[in-house]
GUVEXBA-667529 format. One line per 10 residues: number of its first residue (from 0); for each residue x, y, z of C-alpha. Coordinates in pm, whole numbers, plus 50000, padded with zeros to 5 digits. Layout:
# residues N
NUM) X/Y/Z  ...;
This chain:
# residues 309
0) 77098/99485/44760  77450/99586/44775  77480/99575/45137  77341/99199/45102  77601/99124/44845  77866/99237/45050  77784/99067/45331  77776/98748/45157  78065/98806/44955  78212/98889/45340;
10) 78080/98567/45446  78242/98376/45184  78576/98502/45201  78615/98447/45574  78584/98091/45504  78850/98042/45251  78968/97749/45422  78666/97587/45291  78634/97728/44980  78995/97560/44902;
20) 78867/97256/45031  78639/97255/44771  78865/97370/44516  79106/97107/44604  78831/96823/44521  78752/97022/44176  79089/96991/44126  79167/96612/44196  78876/96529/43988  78970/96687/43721;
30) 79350/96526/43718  79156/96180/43754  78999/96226/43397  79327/96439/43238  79597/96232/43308  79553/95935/43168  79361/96111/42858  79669/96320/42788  79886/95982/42841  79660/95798/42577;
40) 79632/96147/42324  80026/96112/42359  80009/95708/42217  79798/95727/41989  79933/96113/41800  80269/95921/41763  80493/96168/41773  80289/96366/41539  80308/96751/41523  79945/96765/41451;
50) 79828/96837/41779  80112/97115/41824  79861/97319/41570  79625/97357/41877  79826/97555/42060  79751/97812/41858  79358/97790/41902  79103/97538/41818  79118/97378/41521  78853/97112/41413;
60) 79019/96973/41144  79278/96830/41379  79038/96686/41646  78831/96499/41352  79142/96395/41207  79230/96207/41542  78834/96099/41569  78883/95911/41265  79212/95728/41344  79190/95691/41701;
70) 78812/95748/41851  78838/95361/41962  79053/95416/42216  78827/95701/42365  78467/95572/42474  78621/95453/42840  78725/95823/42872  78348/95923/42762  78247/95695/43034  78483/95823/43284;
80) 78422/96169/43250  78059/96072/43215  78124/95926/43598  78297/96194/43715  78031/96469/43595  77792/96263/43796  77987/96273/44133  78101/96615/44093  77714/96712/44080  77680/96474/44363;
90) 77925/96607/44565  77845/96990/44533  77516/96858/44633  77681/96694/44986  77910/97009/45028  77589/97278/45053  77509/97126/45417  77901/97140/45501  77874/97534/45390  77593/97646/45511;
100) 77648/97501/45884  78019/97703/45837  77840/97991/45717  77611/97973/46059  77857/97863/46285  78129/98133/46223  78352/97926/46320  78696/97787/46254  78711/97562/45980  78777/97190/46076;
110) 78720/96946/45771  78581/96673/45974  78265/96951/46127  78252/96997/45738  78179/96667/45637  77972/96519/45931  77722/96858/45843  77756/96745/45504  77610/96430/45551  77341/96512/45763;
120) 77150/96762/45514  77282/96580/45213  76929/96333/45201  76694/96603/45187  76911/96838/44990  76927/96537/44724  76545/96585/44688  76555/96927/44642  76795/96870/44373  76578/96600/44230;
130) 76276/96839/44227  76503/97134/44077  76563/96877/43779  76218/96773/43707  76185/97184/43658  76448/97241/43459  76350/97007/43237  75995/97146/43234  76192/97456/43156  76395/97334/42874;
140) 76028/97197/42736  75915/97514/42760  76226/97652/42600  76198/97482/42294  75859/97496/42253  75881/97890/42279  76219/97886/42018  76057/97646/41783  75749/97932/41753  76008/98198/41710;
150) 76160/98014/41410  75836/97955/41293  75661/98250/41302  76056/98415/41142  76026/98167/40861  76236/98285/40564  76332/98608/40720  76616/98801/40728  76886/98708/40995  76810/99032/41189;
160) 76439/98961/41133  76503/98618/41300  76738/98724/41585  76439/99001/41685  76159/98710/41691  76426/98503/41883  76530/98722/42156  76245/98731/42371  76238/98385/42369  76619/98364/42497;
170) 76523/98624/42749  76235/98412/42879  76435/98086/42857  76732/98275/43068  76501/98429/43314  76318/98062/43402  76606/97903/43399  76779/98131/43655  76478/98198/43836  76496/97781/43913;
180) 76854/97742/43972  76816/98044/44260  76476/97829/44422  76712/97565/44470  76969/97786/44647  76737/97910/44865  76526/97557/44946  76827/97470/45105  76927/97737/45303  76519/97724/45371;
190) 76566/97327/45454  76869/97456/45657  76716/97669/45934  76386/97509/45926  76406/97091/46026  76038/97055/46018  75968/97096/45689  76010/96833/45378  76187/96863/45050  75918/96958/44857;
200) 75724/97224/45098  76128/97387/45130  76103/97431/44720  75777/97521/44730  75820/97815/45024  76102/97896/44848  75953/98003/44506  75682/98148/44686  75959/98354/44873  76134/98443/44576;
210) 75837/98593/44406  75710/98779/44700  76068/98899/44735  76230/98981/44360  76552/99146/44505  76655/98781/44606  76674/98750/44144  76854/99089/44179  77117/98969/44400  77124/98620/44199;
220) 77187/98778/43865  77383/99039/44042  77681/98776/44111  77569/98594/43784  77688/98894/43596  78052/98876/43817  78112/98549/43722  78031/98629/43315  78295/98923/43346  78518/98641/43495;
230) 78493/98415/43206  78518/98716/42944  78864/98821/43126  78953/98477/43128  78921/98442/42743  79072/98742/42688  79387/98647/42867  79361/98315/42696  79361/98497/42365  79666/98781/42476;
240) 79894/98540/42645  79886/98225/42460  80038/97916/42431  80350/97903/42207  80617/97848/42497  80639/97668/42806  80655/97997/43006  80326/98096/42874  80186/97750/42904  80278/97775/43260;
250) 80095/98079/43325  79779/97975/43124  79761/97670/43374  79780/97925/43686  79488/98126/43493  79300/97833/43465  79341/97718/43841  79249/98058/43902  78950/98092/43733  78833/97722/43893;
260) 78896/97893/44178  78686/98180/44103  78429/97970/43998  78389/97769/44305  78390/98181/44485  78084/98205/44307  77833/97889/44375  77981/97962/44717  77861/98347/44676  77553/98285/44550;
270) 77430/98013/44827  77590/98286/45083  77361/98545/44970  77066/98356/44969  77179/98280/45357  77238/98585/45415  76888/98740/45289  76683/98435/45476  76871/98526/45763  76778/98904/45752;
280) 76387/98836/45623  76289/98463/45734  76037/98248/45562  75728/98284/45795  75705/97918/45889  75383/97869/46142  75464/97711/46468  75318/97351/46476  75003/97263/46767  75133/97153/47049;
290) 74890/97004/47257  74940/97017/47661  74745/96725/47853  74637/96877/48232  74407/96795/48496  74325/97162/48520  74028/97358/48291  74198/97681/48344  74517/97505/48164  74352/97408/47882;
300) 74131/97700/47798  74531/97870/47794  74612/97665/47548  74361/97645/47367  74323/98005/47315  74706/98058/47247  74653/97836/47009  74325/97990/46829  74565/98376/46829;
């Protein structure tokens, strides 16, 4: 497993070129959506020291105090970041051809390979994304079907009582929904090396593959549990540096590039390792008939018995 993970985390920092590429586009989005927001928050908190209070941490009080007297001016930010969530998800959906063909091609990095690759597994990747979806949200059905017996069955317990009944049913909830998200990694890189196949026999092979081979949820959580450690450090530097001066608000903003960064490392990891275990152990895919027209018997006995083997 750790060999795997290196290997992938290898493969993924050889191609930081495109991993900044990526970054960059996180990036820009995100300005689209904050700029004008934190032009508007200035307007409307009128030279009010309100907001200043935040700097210091969250404090509700202040952001429903600015619901009340300015939420009008905010629904066409809703909408816009309600826009931008969708092509975000739409373009780390058209990047995962882009990576994947780097990841083979070892290669240097040239944006224009990267985006012609893109587009060319971005149809059938959009399926498998589709088909993830529809089993998440069977997952999330399940979910709360399993936490609603949990609080049930707890009743008028004590808080301990009720954590105890809830826990396996977090646990279960975490393990499907992980177990999905790292089907869809692998239908693609599945998708990927195989052109024959269709979206949904590429998810289907691939939970069949994942099940037959667990270490593929080892590595997955494996890199899941990196990127939690990531966020914890990141909180705790929010928390120890602050932001009471412009120094320090400086250096949170390099923290949070960083940890954007980091995060974009990660997806990026976690589709390399699945590449990189496919690649070691492929998915036995069955050669299709191919069927040789010939004048001669002998011929197509051969065939027919290479065929039948």
């Amino acid at each position: 497993m750790f060999t795997i993970l290196s290997q992938a985390f290898n493969r993924t920092a050889r191609n930081l070129k495109m991993v900044l590429t990526v970054f960059i586009v996180n990036i820009a989005l995100g300005l689209i959506l904050a700029v004008p927001l934190y032009n508007v928050l200035q307007v409307e908190a009128d030279s009010s020291i309100e907001f200043n209070r935040l700097i210091n941490g969250f404090d509700l009080t202040v952001i429903i105090d600015f619901l009340n007297k300015s939420g009008k001016s905010l629904p066409p930010f809703w909408l816009l970041g309600f826009v931008l969530s969708l092509i975000y998800l739409v373009l780390n959906i058209f990047f995962a051809g882009g990576i994947l063909s780097q990841f083979a091609l070892r290669g240097t990095f040239r944006i224009s390979e990267f985006l012609k690759n893109s587009m060319q597994y971005f149809g059938r990747f959009f399926l498998v994304f589709l088909i993830e979806a529809v089993a998440l949200v069977g997952v999330c059905i399940v979910a709360f079907i399993l936490l609603g017996v949990s609080l049930i069955a707890s009743g008028d317990s004590t808080e301990p009582v009720q954590m105890a009944w809830l826990t396996p049913s977090l646990l279960v909830s975490g393990f499907l929904f992980t177990v999905v998200l790292n089907i869809g990694n692998y239908a693609k890189v599945i998708l990927f090396k195989n052109l024959s196949l269709n979206a949904w026999l590429g998810f289907w092979k691939a939970t069949s593959y994942i099940f037959q081979n667990f270490k593929t949820m080892r590595i997955y959580w494996a890199i899941l549990v990196v990127a939690v450690i990531l966020v914890l450090v990141y909180l705790f530097l929010e928390s120890a540096i602050g932001m009471n001066s412009a120094l320090k608000i400086f250096v949170m903003f390099i923290v949070q590039q960083a940890f954007v960064f980091g995060r974009v490392f990660m997806k990026m990891w976690m589709l390399s390792g699945a590449f990189e275990y496919l690649t070691l152990k492929p998915v036995p895919i069955p050669p299709s008939p191919v069927l040789v027209v010939s004048g001669s018997t002998e011929t197509a006995d051969n065939t027919s018995n290479k065929l039948s083997e």
